[in-house]
Biotite code that builds the C-alpha atoms (Angstrom):
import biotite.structure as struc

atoms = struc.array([
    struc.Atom([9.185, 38.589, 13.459], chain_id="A", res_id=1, res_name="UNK", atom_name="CA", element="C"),
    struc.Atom([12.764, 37.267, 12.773], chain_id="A", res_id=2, res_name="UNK", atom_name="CA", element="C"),
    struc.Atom([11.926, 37.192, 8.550], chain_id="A", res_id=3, res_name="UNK", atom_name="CA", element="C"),
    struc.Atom([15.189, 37.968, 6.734], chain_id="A", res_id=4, res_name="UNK", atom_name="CA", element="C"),
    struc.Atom([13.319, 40.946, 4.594], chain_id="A", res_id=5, res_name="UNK", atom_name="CA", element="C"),
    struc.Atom([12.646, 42.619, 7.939], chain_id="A", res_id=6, res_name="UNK", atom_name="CA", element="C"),
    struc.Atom([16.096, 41.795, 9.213], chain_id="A", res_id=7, res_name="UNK", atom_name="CA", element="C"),
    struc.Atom([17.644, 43.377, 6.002], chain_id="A", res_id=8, res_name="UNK", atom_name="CA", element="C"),
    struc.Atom([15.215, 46.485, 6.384], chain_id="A", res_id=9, res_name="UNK", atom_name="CA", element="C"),
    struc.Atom([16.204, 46.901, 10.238], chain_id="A", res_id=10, res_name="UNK", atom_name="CA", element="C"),
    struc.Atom([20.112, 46.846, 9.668], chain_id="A", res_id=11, res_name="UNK", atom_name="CA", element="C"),
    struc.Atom([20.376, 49.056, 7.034], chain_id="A", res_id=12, res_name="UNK", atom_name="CA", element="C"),
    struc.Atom([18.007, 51.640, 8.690], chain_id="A", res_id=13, res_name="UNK", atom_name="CA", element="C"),
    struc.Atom([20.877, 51.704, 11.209], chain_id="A", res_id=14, res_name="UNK", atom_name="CA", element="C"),
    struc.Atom([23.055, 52.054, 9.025], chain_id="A", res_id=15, res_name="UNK", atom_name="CA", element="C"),
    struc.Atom([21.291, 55.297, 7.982], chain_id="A", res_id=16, res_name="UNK", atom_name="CA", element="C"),
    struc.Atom([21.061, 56.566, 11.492], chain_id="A", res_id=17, res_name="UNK", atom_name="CA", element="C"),
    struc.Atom([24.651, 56.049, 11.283], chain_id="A", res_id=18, res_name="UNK", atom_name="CA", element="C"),
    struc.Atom([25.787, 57.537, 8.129], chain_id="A", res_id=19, res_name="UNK", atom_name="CA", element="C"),
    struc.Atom([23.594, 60.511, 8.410], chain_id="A", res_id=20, res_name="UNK", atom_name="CA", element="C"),
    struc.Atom([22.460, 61.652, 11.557], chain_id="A", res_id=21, res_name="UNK", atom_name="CA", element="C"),
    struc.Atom([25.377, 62.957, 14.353], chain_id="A", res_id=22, res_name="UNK", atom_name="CA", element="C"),
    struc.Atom([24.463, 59.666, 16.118], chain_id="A", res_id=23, res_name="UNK", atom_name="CA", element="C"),
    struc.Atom([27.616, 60.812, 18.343], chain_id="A", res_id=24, res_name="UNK", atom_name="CA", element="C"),
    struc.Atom([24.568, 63.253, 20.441], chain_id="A", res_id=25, res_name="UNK", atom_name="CA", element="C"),
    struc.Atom([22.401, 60.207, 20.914], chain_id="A", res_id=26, res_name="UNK", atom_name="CA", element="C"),
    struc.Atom([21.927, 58.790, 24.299], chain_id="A", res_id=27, res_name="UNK", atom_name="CA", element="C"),
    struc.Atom([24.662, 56.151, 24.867], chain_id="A", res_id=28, res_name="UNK", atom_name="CA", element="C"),
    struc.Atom([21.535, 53.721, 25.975], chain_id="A", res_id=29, res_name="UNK", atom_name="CA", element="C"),
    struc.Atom([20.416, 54.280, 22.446], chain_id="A", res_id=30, res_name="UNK", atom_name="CA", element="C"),
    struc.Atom([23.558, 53.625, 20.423], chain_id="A", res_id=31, res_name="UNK", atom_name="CA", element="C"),
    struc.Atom([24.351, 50.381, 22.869], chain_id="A", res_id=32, res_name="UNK", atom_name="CA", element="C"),
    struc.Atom([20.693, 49.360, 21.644], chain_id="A", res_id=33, res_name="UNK", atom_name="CA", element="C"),
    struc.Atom([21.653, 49.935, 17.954], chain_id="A", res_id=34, res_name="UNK", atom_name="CA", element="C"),
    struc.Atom([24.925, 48.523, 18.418], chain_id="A", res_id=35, res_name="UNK", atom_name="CA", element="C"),
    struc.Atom([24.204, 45.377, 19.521], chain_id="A", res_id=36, res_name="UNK", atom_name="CA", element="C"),
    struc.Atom([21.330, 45.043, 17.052], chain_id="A", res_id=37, res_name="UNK", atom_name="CA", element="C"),
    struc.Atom([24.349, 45.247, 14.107], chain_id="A", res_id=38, res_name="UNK", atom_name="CA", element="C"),
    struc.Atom([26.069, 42.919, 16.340], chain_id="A", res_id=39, res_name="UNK", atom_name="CA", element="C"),
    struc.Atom([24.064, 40.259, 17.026], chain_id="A", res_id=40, res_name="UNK", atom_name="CA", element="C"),
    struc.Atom([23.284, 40.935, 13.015], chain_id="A", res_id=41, res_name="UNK", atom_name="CA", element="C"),
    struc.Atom([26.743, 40.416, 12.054], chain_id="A", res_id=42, res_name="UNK", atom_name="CA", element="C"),
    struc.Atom([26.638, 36.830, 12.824], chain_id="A", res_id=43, res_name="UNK", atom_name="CA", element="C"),
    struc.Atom([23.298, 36.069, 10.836], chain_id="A", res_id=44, res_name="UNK", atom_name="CA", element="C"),
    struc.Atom([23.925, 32.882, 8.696], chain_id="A", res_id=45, res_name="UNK", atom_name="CA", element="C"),
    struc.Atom([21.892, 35.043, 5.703], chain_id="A", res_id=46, res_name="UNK", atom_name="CA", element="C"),
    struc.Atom([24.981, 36.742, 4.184], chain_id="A", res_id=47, res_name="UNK", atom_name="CA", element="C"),
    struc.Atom([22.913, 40.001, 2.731], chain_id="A", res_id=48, res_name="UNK", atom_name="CA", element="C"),
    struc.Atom([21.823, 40.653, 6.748], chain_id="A", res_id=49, res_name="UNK", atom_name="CA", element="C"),
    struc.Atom([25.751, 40.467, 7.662], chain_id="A", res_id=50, res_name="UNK", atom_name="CA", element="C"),
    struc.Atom([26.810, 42.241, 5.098], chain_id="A", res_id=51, res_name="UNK", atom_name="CA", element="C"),
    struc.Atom([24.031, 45.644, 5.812], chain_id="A", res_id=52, res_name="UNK", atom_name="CA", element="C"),
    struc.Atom([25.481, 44.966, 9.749], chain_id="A", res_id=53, res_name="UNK", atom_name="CA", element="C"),
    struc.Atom([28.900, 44.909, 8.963], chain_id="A", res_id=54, res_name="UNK", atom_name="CA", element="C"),
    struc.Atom([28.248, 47.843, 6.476], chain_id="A", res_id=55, res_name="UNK", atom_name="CA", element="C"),
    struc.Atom([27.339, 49.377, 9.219], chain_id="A", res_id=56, res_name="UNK", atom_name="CA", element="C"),
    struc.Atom([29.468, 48.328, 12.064], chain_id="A", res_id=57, res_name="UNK", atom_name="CA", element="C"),
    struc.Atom([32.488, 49.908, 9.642], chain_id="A", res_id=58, res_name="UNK", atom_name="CA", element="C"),
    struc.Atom([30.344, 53.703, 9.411], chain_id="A", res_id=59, res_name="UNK", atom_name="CA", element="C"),
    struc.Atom([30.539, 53.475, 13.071], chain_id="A", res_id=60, res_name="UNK", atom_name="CA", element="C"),
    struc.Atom([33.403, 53.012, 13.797], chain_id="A", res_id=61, res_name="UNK", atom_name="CA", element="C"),
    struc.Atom([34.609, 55.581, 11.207], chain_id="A", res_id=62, res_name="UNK", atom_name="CA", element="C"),
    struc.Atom([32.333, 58.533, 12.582], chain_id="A", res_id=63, res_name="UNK", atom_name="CA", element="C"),
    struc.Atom([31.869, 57.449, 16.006], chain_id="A", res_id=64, res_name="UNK", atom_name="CA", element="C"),
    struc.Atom([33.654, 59.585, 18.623], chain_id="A", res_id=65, res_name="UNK", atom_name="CA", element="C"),
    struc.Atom([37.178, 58.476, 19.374], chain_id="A", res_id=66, res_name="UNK", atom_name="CA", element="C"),
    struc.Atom([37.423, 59.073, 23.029], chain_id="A", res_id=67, res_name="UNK", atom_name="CA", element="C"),
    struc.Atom([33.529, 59.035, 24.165], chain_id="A", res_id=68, res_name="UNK", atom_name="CA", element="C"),
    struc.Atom([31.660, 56.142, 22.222], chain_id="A", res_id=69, res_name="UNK", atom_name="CA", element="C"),
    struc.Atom([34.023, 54.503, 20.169], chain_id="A", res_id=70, res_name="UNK", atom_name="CA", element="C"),
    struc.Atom([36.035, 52.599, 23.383], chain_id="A", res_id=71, res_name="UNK", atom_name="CA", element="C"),
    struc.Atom([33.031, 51.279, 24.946], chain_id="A", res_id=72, res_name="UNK", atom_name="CA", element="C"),
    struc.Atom([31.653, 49.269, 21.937], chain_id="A", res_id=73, res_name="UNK", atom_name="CA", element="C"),
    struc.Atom([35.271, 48.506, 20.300], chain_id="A", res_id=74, res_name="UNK", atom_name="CA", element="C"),
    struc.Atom([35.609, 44.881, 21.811], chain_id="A", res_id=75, res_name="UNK", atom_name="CA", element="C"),
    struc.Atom([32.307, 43.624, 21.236], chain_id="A", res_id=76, res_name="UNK", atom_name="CA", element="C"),
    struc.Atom([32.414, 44.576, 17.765], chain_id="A", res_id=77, res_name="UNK", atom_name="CA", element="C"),
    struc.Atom([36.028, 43.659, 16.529], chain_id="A", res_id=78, res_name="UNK", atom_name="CA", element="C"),
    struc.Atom([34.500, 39.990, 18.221], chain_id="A", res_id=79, res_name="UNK", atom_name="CA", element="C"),
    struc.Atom([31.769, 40.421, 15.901], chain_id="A", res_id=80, res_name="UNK", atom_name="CA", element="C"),
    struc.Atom([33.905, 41.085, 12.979], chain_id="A", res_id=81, res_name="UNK", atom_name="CA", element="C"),
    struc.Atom([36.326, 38.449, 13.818], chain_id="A", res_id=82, res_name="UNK", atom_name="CA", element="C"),
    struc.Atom([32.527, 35.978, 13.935], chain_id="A", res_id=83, res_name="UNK", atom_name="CA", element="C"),
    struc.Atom([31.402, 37.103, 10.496], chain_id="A", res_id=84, res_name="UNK", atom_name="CA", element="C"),
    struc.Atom([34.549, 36.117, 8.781], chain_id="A", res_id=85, res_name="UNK", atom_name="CA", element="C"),
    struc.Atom([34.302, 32.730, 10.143], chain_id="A", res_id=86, res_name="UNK", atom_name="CA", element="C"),
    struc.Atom([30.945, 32.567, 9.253], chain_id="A", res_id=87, res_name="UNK", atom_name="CA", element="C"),
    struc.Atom([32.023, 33.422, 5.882], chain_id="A", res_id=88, res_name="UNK", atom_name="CA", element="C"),
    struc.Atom([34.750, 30.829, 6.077], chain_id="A", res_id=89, res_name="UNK", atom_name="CA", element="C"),
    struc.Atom([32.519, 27.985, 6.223], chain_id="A", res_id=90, res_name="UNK", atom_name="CA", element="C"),
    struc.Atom([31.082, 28.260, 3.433], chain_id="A", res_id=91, res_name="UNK", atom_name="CA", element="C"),
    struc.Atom([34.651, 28.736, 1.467], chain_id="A", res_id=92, res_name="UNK", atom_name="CA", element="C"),
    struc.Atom([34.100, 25.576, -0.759], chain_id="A", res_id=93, res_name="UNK", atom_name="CA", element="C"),
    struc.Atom([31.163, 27.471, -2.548], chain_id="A", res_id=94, res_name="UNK", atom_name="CA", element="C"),
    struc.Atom([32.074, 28.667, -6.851], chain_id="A", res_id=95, res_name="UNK", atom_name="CA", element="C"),
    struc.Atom([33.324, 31.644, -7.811], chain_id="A", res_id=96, res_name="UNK", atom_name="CA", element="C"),
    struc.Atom([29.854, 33.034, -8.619], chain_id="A", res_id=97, res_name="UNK", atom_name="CA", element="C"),
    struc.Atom([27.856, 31.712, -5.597], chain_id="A", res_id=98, res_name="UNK", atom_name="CA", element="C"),
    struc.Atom([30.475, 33.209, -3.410], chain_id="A", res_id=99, res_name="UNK", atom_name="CA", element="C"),
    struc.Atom([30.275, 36.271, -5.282], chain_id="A", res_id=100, res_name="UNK", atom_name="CA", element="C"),
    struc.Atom([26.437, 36.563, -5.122], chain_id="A", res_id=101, res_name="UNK", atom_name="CA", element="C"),
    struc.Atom([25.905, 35.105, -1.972], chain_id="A", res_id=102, res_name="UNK", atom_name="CA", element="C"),
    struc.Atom([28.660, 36.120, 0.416], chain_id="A", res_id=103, res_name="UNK", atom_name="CA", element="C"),
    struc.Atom([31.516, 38.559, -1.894], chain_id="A", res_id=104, res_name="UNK", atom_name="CA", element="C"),
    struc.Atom([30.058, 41.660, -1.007], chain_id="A", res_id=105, res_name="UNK", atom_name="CA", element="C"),
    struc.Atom([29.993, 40.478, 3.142], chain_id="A", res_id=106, res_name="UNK", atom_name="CA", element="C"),
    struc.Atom([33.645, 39.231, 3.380], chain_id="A", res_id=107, res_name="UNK", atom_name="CA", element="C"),
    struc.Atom([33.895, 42.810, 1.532], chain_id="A", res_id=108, res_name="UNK", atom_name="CA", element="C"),
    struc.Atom([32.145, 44.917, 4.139], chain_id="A", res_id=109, res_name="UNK", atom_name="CA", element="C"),
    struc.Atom([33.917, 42.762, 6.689], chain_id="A", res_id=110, res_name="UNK", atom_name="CA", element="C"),
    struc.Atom([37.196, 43.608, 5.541], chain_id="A", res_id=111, res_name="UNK", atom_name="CA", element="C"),
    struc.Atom([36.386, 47.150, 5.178], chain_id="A", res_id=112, res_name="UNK", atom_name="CA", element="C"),
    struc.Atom([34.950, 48.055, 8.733], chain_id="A", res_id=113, res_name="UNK", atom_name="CA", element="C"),
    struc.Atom([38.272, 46.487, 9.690], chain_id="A", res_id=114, res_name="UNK", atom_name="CA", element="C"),
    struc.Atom([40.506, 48.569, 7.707], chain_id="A", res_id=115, res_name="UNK", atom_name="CA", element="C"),
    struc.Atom([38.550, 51.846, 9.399], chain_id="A", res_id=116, res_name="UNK", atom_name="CA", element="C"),
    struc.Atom([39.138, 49.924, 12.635], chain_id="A", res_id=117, res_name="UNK", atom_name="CA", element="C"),
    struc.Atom([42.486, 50.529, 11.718], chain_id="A", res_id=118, res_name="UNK", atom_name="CA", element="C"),
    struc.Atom([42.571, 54.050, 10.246], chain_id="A", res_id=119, res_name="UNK", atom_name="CA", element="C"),
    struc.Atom([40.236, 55.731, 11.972], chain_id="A", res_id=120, res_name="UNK", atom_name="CA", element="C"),
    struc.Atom([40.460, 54.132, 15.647], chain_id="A", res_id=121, res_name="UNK", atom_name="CA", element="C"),
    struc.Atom([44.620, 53.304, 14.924], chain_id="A", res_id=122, res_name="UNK", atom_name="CA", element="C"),
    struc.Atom([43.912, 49.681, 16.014], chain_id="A", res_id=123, res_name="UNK", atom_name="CA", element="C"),
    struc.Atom([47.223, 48.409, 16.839], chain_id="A", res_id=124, res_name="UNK", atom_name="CA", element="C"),
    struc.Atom([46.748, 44.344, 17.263], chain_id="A", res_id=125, res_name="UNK", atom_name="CA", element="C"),
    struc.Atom([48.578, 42.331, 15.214], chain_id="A", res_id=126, res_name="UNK", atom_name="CA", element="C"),
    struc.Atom([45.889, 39.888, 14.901], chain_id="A", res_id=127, res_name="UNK", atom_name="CA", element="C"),
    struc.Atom([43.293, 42.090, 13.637], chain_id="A", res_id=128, res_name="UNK", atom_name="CA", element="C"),
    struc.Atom([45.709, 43.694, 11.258], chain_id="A", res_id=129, res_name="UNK", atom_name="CA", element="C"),
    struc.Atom([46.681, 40.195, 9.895], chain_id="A", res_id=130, res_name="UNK", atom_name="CA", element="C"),
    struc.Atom([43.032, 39.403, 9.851], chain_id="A", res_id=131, res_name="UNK", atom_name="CA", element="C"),
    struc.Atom([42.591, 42.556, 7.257], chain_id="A", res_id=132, res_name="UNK", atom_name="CA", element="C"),
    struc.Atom([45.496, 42.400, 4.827], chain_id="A", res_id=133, res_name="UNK", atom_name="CA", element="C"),
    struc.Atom([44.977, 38.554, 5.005], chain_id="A", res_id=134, res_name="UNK", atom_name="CA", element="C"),
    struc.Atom([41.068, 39.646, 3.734], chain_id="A", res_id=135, res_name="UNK", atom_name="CA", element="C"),
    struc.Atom([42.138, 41.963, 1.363], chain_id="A", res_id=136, res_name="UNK", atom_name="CA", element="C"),
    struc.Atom([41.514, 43.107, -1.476], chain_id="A", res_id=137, res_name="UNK", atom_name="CA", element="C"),
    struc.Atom([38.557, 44.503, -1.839], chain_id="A", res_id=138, res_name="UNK", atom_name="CA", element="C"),
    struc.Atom([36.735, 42.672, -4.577], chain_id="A", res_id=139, res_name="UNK", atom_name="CA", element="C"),
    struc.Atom([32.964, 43.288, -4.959], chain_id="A", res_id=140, res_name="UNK", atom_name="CA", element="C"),
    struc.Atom([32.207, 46.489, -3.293], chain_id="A", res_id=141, res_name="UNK", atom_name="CA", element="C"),
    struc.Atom([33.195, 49.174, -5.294], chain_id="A", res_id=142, res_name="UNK", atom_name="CA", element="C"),
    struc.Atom([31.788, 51.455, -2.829], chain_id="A", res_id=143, res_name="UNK", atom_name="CA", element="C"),
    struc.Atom([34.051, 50.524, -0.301], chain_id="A", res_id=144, res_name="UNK", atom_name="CA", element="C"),
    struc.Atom([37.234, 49.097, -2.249], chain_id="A", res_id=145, res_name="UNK", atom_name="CA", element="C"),
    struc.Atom([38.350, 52.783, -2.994], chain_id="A", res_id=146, res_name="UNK", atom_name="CA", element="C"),
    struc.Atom([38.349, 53.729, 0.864], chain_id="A", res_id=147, res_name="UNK", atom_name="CA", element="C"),
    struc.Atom([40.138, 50.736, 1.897], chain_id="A", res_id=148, res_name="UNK", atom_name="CA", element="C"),
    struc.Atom([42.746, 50.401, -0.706], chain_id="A", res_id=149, res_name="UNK", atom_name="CA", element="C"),
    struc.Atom([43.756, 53.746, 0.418], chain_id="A", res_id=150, res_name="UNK", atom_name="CA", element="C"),
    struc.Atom([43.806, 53.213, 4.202], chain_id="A", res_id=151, res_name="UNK", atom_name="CA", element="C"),
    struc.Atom([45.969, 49.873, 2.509], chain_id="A", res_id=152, res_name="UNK", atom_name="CA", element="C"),
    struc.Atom([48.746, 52.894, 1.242], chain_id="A", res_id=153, res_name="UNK", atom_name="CA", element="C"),
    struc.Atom([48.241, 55.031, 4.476], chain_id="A", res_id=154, res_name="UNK", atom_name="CA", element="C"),
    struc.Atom([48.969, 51.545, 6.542], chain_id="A", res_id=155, res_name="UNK", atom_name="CA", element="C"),
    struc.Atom([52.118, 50.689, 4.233], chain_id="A", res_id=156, res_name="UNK", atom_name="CA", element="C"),
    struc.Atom([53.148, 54.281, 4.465], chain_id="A", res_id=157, res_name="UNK", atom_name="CA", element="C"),
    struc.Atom([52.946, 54.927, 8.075], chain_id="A", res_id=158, res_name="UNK", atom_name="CA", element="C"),
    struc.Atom([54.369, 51.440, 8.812], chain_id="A", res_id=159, res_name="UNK", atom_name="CA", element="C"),
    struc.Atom([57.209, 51.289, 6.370], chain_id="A", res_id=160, res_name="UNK", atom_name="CA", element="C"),
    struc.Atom([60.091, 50.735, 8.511], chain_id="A", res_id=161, res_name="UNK", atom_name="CA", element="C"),
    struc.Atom([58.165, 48.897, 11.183], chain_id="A", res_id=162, res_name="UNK", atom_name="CA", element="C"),
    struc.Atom([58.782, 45.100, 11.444], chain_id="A", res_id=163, res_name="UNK", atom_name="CA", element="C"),
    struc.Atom([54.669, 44.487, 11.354], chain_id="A", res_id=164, res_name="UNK", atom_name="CA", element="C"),
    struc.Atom([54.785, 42.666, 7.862], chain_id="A", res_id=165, res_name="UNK", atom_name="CA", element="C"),
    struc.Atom([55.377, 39.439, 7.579], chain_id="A", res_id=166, res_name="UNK", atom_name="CA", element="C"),
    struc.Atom([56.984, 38.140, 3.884], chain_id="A", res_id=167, res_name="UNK", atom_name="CA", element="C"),
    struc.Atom([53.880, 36.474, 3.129], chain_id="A", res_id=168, res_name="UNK", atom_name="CA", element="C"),
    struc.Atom([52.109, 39.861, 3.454], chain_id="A", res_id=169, res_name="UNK", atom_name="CA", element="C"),
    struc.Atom([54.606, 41.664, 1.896], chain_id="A", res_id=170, res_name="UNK", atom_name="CA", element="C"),
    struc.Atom([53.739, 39.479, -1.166], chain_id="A", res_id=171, res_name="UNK", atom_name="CA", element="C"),
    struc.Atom([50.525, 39.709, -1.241], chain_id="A", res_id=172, res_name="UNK", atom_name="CA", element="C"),
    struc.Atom([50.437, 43.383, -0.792], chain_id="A", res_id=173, res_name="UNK", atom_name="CA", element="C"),
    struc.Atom([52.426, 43.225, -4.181], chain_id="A", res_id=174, res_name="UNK", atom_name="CA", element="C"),
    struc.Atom([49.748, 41.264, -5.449], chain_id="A", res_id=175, res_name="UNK", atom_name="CA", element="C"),
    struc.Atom([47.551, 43.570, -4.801], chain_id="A", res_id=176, res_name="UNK", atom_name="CA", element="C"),
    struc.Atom([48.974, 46.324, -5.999], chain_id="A", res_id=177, res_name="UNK", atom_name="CA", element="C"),
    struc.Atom([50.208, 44.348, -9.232], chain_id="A", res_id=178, res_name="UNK", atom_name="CA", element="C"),
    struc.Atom([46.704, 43.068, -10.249], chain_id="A", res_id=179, res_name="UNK", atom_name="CA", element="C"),
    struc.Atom([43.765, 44.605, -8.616], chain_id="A", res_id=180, res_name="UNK", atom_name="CA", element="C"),
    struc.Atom([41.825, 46.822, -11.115], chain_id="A", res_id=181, res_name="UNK", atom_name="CA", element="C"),
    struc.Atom([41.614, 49.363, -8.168], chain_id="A", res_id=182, res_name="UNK", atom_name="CA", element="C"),
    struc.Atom([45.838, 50.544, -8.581], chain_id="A", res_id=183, res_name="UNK", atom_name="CA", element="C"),
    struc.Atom([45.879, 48.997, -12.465], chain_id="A", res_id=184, res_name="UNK", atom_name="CA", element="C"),
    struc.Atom([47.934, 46.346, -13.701], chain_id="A", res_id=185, res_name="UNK", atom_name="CA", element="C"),
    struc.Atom([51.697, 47.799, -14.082], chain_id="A", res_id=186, res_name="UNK", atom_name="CA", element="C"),
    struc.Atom([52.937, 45.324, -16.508], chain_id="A", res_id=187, res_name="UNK", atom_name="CA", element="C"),
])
């Protein structure tokens, strides 16, 4: 049955097969199976169910092959990204704390399969890329705020000269930088 306990349990068991078994020698009918599981999870209204798919959306597309698996599920799941965050979104006139407790670590897990999107898989669209510095930073998950902040550098790094940053995320980049514990405040 469809009870949120079993959802939970289901998604982050995939998210196990991800993280540590070489999913990458599965049978492809298996990993579509487990993909669109995490998916269809990703757009749960329960927040802790979208935040174990997400969670695990982002550890596949870090470890998942590049040139096999990866291209065949990338759509569907930057779609399903793309649908959490406006799930998230509705609920933005929630308090600090509920948001925090009930959807802070999501938007986080969100955010951060994005930013692998982007390092691991070089996404290139503007959009998405907008989507993730727009999202950042990384406020809840400590697990994950390390590994994105850095990909954040990487990103700045490799882009430097480019013309991809607009002023308004030029300043919040600062922000970031400025006043998230992650880099320290530099006053």
């Amino acid at each position: 049955k469809n009870y949120p306990n079993n959802l939970k349990i289901a998604a982050n068991l995939i998210d196990d097969i991800f993280e540590y078994y070489d999913f990458n020698k599965l049978n492809q009918s298996y990993i579509e199976k487990l993909i669109d599981i995490l998916v269809d999870l990703s757009k749960n209204s329960k927040a802790n169910i979208r935040q174990s798919a997400t969670y695990g959306l982002g550890i596949f597309i870090k470890l998942s092959d590049i040139n096999i698996i990866y291209p065949k599920y990338s759509q569907n799941i930057l779609l399903s990204l793309k649908s959490s965050y406006d799930l998230f979104f509705k609920n933005k006139n929630m308090s600090e704390d509920l948001m925090k407790r009930e959807d802070g670590l999501a938007l986080d897990n969100i955010t951060a399969a994005l930013g692998k999107a982007i390092a691991f898989k070089n996404l290139d669209d503007q959009n998405y890329i907008n989507l993730w510095i727009e999202n950042l930073p990384i406020k809840y998950d400590e697990t994950e705020m390390e590994e994105n902040h850095n990909i954040l550098c990487q990103y700045i790094l490799k882009n430097n000269t480019s013309n991809k940053f607009s002023q308004e995320h030029l300043n919040k980049i600062i922000k970031i930088f400025h006043f998230h514990p992650f880099f320290g405040n530099f006053n």
